[in-house]
N, C-alpha and C positions, 0 to 999 in steps of 0.2 A: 659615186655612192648612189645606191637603187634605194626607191622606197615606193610600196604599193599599199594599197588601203588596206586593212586588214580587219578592222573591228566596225562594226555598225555603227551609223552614230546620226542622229536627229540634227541636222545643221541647219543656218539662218547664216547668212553671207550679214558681216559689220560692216557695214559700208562704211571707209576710209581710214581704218583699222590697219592699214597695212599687209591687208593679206592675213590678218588672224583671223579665223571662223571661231564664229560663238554658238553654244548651242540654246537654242530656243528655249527648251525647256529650264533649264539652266536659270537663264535670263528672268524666265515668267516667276520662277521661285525665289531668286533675288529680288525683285521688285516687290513683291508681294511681302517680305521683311520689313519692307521701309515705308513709315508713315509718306516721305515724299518722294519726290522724281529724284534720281541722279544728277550732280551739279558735274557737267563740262568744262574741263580745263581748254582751252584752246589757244595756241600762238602758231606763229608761220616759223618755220626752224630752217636755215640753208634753204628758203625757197620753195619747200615744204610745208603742207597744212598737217597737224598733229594735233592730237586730242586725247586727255585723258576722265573717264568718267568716275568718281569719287563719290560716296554716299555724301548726301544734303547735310546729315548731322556733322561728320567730319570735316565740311566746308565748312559750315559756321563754326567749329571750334579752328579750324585754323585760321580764319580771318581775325577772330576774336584774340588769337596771340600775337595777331600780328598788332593789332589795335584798328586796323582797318581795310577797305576792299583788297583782292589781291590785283594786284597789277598785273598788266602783258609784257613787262620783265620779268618778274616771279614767275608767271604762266611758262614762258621762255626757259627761264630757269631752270624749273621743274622738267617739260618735258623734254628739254635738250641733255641732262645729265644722265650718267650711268645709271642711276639708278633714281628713277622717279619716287618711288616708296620711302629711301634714304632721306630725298634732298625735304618730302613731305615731314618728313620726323625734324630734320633740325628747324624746320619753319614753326610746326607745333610748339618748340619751343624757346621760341623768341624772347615771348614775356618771361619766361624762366632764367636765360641768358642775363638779360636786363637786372632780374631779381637781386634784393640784399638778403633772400632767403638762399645761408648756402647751403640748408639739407634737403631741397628739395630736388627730388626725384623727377629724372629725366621723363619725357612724356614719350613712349614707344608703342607701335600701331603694336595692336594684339592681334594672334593667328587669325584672330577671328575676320579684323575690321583687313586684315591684309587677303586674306581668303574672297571677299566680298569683292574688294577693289579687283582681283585678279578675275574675277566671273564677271564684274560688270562692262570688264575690257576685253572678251573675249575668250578668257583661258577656259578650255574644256575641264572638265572630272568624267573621265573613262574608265570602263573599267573591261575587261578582255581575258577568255579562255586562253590558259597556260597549259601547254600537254605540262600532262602529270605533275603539274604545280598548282600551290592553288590560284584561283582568279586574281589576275595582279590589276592594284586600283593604280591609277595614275592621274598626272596633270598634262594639257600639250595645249600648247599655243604656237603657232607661226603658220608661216605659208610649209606646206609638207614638199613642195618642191624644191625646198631649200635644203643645203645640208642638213643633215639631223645632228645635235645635242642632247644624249641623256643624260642627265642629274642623278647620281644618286645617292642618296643620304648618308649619314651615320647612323650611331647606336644611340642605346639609352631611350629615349621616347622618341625619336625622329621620325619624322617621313618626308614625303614630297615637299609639307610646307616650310621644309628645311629652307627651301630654295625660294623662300617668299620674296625676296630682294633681285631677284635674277631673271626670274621668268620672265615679265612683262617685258623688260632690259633687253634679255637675249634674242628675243622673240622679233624681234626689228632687221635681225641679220640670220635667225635660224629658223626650220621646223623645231622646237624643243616638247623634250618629251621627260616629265620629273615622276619617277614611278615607287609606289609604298613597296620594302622590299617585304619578304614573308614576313611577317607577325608584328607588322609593322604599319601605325595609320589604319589604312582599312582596307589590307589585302593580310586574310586570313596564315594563321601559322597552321602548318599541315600537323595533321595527328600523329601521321606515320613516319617523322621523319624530324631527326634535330635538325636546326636550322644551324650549319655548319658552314665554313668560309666556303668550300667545294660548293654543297649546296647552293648558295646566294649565288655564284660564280653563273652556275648549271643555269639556274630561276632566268637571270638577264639574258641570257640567250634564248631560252626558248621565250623570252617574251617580247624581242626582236624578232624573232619567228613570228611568232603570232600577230605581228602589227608588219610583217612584210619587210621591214628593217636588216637591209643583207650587211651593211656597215654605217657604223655612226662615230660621231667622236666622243666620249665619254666623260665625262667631271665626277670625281669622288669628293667625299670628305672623310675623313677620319677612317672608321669602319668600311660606308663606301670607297676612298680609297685605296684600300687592300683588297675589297671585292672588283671592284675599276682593274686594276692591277692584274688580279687573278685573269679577268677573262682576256684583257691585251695578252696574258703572256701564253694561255692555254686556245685562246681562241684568238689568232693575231690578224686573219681575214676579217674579222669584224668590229676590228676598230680601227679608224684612219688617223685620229693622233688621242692622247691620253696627257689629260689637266689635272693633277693631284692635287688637293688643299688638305695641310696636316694629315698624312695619308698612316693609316698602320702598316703591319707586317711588310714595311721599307725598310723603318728602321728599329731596334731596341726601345719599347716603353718604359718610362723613367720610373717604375714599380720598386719600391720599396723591398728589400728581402721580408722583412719581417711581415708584410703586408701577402706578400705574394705567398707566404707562406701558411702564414695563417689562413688566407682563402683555400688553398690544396687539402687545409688539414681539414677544414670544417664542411660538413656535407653542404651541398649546394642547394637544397631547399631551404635550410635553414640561413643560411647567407640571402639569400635571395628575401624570404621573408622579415629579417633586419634588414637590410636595405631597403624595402619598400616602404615600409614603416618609419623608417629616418629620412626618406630622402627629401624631403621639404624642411631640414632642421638646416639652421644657420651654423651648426656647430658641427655636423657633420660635414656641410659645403667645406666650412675651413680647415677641418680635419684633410679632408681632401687635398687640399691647396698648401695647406703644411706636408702631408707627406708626397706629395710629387716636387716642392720646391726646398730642397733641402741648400742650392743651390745659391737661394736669394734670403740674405740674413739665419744664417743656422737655421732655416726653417721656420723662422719666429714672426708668423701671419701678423702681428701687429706693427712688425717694422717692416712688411711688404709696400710697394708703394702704393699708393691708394688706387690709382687709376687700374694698376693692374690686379687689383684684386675686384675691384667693379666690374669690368672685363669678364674676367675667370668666372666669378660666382655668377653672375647671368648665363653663361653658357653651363656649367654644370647642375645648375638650376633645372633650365630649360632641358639639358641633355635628360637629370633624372625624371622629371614632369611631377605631379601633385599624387600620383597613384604610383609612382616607381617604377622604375626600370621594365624593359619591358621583357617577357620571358625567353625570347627568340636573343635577345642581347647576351644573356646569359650562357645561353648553348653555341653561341661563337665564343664567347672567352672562356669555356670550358674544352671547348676545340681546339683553341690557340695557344694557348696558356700550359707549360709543362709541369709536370707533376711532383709535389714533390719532393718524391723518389729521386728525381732527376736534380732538384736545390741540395740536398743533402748529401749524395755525390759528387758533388762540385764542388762542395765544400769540404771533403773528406782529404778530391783530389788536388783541393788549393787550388784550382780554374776562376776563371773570372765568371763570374754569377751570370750567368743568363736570363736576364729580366724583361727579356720579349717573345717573339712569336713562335709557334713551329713553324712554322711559313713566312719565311722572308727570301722576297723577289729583290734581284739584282739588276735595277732598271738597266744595266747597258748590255743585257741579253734581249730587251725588249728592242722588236723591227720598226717600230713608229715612233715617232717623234714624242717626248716626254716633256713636261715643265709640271714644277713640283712647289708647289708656296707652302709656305708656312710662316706664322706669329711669332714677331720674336721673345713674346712673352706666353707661349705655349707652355701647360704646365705637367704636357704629358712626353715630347715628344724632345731631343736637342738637336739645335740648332746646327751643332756643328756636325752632327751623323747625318743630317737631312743634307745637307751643302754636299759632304761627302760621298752619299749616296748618289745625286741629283745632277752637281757641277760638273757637266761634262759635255760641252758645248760642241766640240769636236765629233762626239759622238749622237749627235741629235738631242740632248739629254740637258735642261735651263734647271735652273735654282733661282729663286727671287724671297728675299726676305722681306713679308709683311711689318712695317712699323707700327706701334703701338696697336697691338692685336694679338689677341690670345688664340684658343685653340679653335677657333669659326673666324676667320677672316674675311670670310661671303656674308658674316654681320658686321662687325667690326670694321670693314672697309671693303663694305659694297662696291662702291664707284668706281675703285683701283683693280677688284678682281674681277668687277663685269669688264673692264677697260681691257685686262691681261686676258681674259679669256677671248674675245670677242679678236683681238691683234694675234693671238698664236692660232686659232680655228679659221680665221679668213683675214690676211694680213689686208686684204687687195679692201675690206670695206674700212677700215679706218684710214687706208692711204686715199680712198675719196670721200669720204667725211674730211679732213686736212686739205684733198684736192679744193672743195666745195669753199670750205673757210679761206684759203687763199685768193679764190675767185672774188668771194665778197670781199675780202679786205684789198684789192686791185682796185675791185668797182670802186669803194667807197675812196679810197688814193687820187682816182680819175675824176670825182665827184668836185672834191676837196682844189684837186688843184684848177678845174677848168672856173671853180667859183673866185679862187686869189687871184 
């Protein structure tokens, strides 16, 4: 895989960062936020020095749950695990674990305090001329002589900081590059043009163009997954293997008739402006989560189980955001989504309802190696069409079932999907991460017995 500099960019070398470049300017602006310095994580890991830098206020609130200093196990901890950001959140909530309060609400970093930690450790915010697309913003952290890993999001409000959980993570073993798709974050939706599956497919390529990107390995979620998808199977030179988490247009959307139908009948501004309008209602989330799970208790959101309704409603929360949906969201599900001229002939001719995509790829026409996750408490997508779709080991083609994880499994179980991406993208670094832990557990063997 080639990759050549392509976009400008102001850099300052972090010294023992790993090979991530931070940009200066970046850096002076984050500090400039914060009444104090940046508090340093530091342990030695496999014989390795690692560091990660955390805002001053975030340190004292996570000491303060802890009830006192963090220790160089915790330090260890932290920076030895998939996902540093992760193992930060369940530490925040230590005192809460402990607590006889059972309603209180998990402590979770916000885009914001996770956006910060990811600039104070180097991650760039670029942004780079697209032919005849508009300027795509992005995130990249690693050494760029390394494979490349592009992230790219879902729908609904998503963007790069989809991937808040992953970046720093991946970045140890890749170039990674998490890019806003059009109308999405803060790369501009074009005037002239619906933001269609094709469309987004087109935008990633020329924006591997533009950054000198001739092949890279790809991560979707949800929406990104079908866009991931689209360019593997139309552009198959420029992806070397392809990670799907709860991907669309693989399989059939668990879409209600009634739902689907009513959305075909009702014009799409005015759909669009009730949704935005509702989407921060708790009664709507569950509306939601009732009509996609007709599955689990007739539907009846209050005999769901708790955890997995905690789950769900956070991500379709998150997915719709506090201003709604985003408009570029819409013009792909009015892309993909068949009309319904087409539900009412179907049902004329007694066919089984078609309640997904126009575009559905059949991974074992795709040339490169496929692996496909998903939750098995997904409240859009089944389990059993995913497997069916995916399980075909034979043919390059893995299926892995996320436990206790709804439809974002890169929240839900960071650890397990930085662990899956990082062993299917470069199997050879986690066989020496294991080589390295064997080595130490030898020494410490030879230690043990030359002392009895």
């Amino acid at each position: 895989m080639a990759f050549t500099m392509g976009a400008l960019r102001i850099k300052s070398t972090n010294e023992g960062h790993q090979g991530i470049v931070a940009s200066a300017v970046v850096q002076q602006s984050v500090a400039a936020t914060t009444d104090r310095e940046p508090i340093k994580i530091e342990a030695n890991v496999n014989g390795e020095a690692k560091r990660l830098f955390v805002p001053a206020k975030l340190y004292d609130e996570l000491e303060s749950a802890l009830g006192r200093p963090l220790t160089k196990t915790e330090a260890k901890e932290i920076l030895s695990s998939q996902s540093m950001l992760k193992t930060i959140e369940r530490k925040l909530n230590s005192r809460e674990e402990s607590s006889t309060d059972a309603v209180a609400q998990p402590r979770q970093l916000t885009d914001a305090e996770c956006r910060q930690i990811l600039l104070l450790n180097g991650v760039q915010e670029n942004s780079t001329r697209v032919k005849d697309k508009p300027n795509a913003f992005y995130l990249e952290a690693g050494d760029p002589s390394k494979d490349t890993v592009l992230l790219i999001h879902g729908g609904g409000k998503c963007s790069s900081i989809n991937w808040k959980y992953q970046i720093l993570d991946l970045s140890r073993n890749f170039h990674v590059v998490a890019v806003d798709l059009p109308g999405y974050g803060s790369t501009a939706k074009p005037d002239d043009h619906k933001v269609t599956l094709k469309y987004m497919q087109d935008f990633i390529v020329s924006f591997m163009d533009s950054l000198g990107i001739t092949s890279a390995n790809l991560v979707g979620n949800s929406m990104g997954g079908g866009v991931s998808a689209g360019v593997a199977y139309d552009y198959p030179q420029r992806v070397d293997k392809l990670f799907l988490i709860a991907p669309t247009n693989i399989t059939d959307v668990k879409v209600p008739l009634a739902v689907k139908a009513a959305a075909s009948v009702i014009p799409l501004p005015m759909v669009i402006k009730l949704a935005n309008k509702l989407s921060d209602s708790d009664r709507i989330v569950n509306m939601v989560l009732r009509a996609f799970n007709k599955n689990k208790s007739d539907g009846n959101i209050d005999e769901l189980p708790a955890d997995y309704l905690a789950k769900n409603k956070k991500y379709i929360k998150e997915f719709m955001g506090k201003d709604g949906f985003a408009p570029a969201f819409w013009e792909y599900l009015e892309d993909q989504f068949a009309d319904f001229k087409d539900v009412v002939n179907q049902v004329r001719r007694r066919r089984k309802i078609n309640s997904g995509f126009k575009t559905v790829y059949d991974l074992d026409k795709f040339k490169m190696p496929v692996e496909l996750e998903q939750g098995d408490d997904d409240p859009f997508f089944s389990i059993k069409k995913a497997k069916n779709a995916a399980d075909h080991p034979e043919n390059g083609k893995e299926f892995k079932q996320i436990a206790h994880s709804g439809h974002g499994p890169q929240y839900d179980r960071a650890e397990e999907v930085n662990s899956d991406i990082t062993k299917f993208f470069a199997p050879e670094s986690e066989s020496r991460d294991e080589a390295d832990k064997g080595r130490f557990r030898s020494m410490l063997s030879n230690v043990f017995r030359k002392v009895s």
